[in-house]
C-alpha positions as CSV (number, residue, x, y, z in Angstrom):
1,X,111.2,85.9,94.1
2,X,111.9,89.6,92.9
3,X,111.8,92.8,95.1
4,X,110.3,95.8,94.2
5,X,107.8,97.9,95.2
6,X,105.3,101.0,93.4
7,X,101.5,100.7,95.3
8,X,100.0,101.7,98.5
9,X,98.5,98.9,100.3
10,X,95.0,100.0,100.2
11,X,94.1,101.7,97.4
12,X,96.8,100.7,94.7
13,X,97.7,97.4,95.1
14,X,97.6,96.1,91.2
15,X,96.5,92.7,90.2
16,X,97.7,90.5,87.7
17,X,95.9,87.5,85.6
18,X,99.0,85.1,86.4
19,X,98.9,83.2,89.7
20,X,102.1,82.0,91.7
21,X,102.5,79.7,95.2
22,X,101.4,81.7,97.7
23,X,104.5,82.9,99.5
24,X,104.2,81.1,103.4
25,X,101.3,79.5,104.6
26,X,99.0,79.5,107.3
27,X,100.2,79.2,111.0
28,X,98.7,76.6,113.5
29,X,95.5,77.1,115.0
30,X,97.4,76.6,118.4
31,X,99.6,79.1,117.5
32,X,96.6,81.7,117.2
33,X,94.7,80.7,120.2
34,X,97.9,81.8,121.8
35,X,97.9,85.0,120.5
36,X,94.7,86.2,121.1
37,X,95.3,86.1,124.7
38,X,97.7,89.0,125.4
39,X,99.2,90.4,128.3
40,X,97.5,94.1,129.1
41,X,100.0,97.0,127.7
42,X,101.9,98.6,130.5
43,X,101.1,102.2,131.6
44,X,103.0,104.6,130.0
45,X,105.6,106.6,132.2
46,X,105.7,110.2,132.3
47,X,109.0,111.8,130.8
48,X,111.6,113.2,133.1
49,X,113.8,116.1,132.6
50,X,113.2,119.9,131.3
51,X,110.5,120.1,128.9
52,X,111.1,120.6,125.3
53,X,110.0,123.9,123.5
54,X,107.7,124.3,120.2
55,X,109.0,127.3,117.4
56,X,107.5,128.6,114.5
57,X,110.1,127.0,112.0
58,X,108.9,124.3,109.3
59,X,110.9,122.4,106.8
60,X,109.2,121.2,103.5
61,X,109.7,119.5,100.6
62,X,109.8,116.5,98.3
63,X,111.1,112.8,98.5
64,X,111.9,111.0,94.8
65,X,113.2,107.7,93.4
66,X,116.0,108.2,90.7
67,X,116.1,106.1,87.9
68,X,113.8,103.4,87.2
69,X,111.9,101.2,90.5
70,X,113.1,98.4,91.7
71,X,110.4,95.3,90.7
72,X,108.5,94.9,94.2
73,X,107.9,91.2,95.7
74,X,104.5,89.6,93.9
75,X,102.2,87.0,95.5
76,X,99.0,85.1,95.4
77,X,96.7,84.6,98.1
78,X,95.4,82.0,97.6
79,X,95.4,80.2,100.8
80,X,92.8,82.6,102.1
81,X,89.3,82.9,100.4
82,X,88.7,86.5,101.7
83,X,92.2,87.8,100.9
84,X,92.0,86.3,97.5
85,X,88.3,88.3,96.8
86,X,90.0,91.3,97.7
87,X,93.3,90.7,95.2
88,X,92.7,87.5,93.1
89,X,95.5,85.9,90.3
90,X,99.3,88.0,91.4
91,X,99.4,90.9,93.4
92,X,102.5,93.9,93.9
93,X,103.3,94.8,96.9
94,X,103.9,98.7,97.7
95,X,107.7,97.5,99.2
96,X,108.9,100.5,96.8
97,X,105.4,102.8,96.3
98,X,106.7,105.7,93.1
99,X,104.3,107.7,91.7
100,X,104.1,108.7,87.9
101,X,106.2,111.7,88.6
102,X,108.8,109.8,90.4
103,X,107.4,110.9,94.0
104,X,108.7,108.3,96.8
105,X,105.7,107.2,99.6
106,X,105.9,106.0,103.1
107,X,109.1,107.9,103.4
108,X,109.9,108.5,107.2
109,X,111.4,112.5,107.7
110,X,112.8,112.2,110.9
111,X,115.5,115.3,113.3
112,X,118.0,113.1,114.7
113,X,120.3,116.0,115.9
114,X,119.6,119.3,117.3
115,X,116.2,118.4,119.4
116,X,117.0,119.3,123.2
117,X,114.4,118.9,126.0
118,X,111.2,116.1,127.2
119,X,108.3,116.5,124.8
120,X,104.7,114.7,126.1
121,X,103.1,112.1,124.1
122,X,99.6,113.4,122.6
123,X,96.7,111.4,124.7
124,X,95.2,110.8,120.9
125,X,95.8,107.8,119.4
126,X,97.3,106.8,115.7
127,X,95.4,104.1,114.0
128,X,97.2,100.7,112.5
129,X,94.4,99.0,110.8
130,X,94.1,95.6,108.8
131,X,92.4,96.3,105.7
132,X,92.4,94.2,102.3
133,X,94.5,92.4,104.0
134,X,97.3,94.7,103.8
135,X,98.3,96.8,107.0
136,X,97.1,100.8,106.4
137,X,99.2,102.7,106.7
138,X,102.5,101.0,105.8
139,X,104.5,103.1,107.8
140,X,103.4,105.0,110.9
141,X,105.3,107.4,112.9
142,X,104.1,108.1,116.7
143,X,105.9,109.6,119.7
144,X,106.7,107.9,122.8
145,X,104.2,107.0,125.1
146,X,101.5,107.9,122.2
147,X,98.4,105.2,122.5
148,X,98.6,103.0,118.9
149,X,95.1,101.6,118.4
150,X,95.5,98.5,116.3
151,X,92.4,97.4,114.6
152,X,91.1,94.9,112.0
153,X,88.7,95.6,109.2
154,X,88.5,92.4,107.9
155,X,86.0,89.4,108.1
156,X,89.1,87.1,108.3
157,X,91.5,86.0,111.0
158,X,94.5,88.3,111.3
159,X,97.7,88.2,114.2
160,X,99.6,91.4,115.1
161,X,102.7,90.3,115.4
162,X,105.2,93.4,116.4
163,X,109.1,92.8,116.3
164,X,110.2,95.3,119.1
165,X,113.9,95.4,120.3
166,X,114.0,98.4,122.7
167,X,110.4,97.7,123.9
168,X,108.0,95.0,124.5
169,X,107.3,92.6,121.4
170,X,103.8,91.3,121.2
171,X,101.6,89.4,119.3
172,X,97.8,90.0,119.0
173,X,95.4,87.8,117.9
174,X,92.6,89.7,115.3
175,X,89.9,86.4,115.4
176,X,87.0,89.0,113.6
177,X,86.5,92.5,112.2
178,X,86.1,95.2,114.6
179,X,89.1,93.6,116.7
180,X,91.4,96.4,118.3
181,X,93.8,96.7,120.7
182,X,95.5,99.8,122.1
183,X,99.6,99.2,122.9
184,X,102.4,101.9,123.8
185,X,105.4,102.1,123.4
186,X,108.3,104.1,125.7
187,X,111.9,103.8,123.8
188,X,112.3,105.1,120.5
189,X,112.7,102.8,117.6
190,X,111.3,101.6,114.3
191,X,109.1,98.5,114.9
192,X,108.7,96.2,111.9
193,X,104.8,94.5,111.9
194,X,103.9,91.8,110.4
195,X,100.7,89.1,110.1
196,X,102.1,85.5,111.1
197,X,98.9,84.2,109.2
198,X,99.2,86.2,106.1
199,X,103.4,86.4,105.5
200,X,102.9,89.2,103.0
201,X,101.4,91.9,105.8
202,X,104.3,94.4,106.4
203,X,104.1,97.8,108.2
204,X,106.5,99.5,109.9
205,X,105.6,102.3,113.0
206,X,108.3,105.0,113.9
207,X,108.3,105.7,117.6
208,X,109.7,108.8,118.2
209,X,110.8,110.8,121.1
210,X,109.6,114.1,120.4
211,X,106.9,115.1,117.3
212,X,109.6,116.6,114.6
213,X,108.9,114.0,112.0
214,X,106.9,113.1,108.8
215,X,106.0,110.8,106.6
216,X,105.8,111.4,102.9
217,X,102.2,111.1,100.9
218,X,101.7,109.4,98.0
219,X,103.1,112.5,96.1
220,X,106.3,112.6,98.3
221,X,105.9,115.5,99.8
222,X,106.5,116.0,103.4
223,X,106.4,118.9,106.4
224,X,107.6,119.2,109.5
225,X,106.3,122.0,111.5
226,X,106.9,123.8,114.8
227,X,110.8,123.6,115.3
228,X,112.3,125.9,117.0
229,X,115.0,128.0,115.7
230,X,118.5,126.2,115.4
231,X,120.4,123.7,113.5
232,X,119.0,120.5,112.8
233,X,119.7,116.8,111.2
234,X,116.9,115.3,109.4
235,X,117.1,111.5,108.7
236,X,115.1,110.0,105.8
237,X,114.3,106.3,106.1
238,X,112.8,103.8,103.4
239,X,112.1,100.1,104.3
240,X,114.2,99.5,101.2
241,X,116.8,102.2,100.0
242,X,120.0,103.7,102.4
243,X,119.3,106.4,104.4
244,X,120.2,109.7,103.6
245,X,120.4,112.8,106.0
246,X,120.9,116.3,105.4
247,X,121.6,119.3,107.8
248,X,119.9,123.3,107.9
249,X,120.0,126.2,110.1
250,X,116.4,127.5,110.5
251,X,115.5,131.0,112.1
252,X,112.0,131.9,113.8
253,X,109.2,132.2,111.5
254,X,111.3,130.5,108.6
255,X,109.9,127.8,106.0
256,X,112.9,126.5,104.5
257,X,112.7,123.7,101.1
258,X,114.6,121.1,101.3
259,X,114.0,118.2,98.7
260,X,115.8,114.2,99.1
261,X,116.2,112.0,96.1
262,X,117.2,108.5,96.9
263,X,119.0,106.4,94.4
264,X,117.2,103.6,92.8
265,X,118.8,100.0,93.6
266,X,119.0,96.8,91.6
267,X,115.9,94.5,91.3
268,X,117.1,91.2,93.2
């Protein structure tokens, strides 16, 4: 198998005239009639403490891949008639999504230092969906308590199945389009999704605890708006590629530019 990654999962995944083994295979039946019956999602608690002030501050700029991509995983899909209309013969998956001018998607921007103070979850929800059998977006960012609707788009049988260590995992059965559930969650972390019926699903939603994040468009560009003034630690993640971080001093009213280039790594 090789790893790599250039495509967004719903609008540039690129199709190939080879055909390979599907990678995994279907789950039991069992297994799914089990995961369509989940427990209800808890109510979310209300933050404690002082509550956390908004500025006038924003930090911009651009995420890029150095050097040449790494070569993303490629699969068939054959096992599943629908998936296979929607991507037939070998399909690249957006593990690593560049654009022609070396632009870096799905790139979470992220303050890890320097945020003081409670900040309330918006009441309006971010949307996980299940289209082309590929989840859209790949990678979500929400805050605490924030309502995630997850939906399905797809006239196939799709399964939620979310890895959470510092909340509650779950697994969701998605029997027919127009499925949808509606989870939350209360501790920050980065939950990795997947589909337990379709092993090449991936999507990965950032729960933070207050709304100073990002995530790059296909371009690479990213803003994060509303900081107050002070100095601050911005973390940015890739499924993929290390982390880097930077630090910057912003005053009231200031934009400041701050680009990230990760280094490309070797193709496995």
């Amino acid at each position: 198998m090789r790893t790599d990654f250039r495509s967004d999962a719903s609008k540039s995944m690129k199709t190939f005239p080879a055909s390979r083994p599907l990678w995994g295979a279907l789950v039991p039946l069992a297994f799914l009639i089990a995961a369509c019956s989940p427990n209800a999602p808890e109510a979310p608690k209300a933050p404690a403490g002082p509550a956390g002030k908004l500025g006038t501050a924003v930090v911009a700029g651009r995420v890029t891949l150095e050097g040449a991509p790494p070569l993303n995983t490629r699969v068939t899909m054959a096992t599943d008639p629908f998936c296979n209309g929607q991507h037939p013969g070998e399909t690249e998956l957006p593990e690593v999504a560049v654009g022609p001018d070396g632009g870096l998607e799905n790139v979470l921007l992220r303050v890890t230092e320097g945020v003081s103070g409670v900040y309330a979850a918006p009441a309006e929800a971010k949307t996980l969906d299940q289209k082309g059998c590929a989840y859209s977006p790949r990678v979500l960012a929400i805050m605490t308590g924030q309502p995630l609707e997850i939906v399905s788009s797809d006239a196939t049988i799709h399964n939620v199945h979310a890895a959470a260590k510092e909340n509650r995992a779950f697994n969701l059965g998605m029997p027919a389009p127009g499925t949808r559930y509606t989870r939350t969650f209360e501790k920050p972390e980065i939950v990795p999704f997947r589909c337990d019926v379709h092993p090449w699903m991936r999507a990965f939603v950032a729960v933070l605890p207050h709304p100073f994040f990002a995530v790059t468009a296909a371009d690479g560009r990213f803003e994060i708006r509303d900081l107050p003034a002070g100095t601050y630690t911005v973390e940015a993640w890739h499924e993929k590629l290390p982390r880097q971080t930077f630090t910057l001093t912003l005053a009231d009213g200031e934009t400041a530019t701050h680009d990230v280039a990760f280094p490309s790594v070797p193709s496995a």
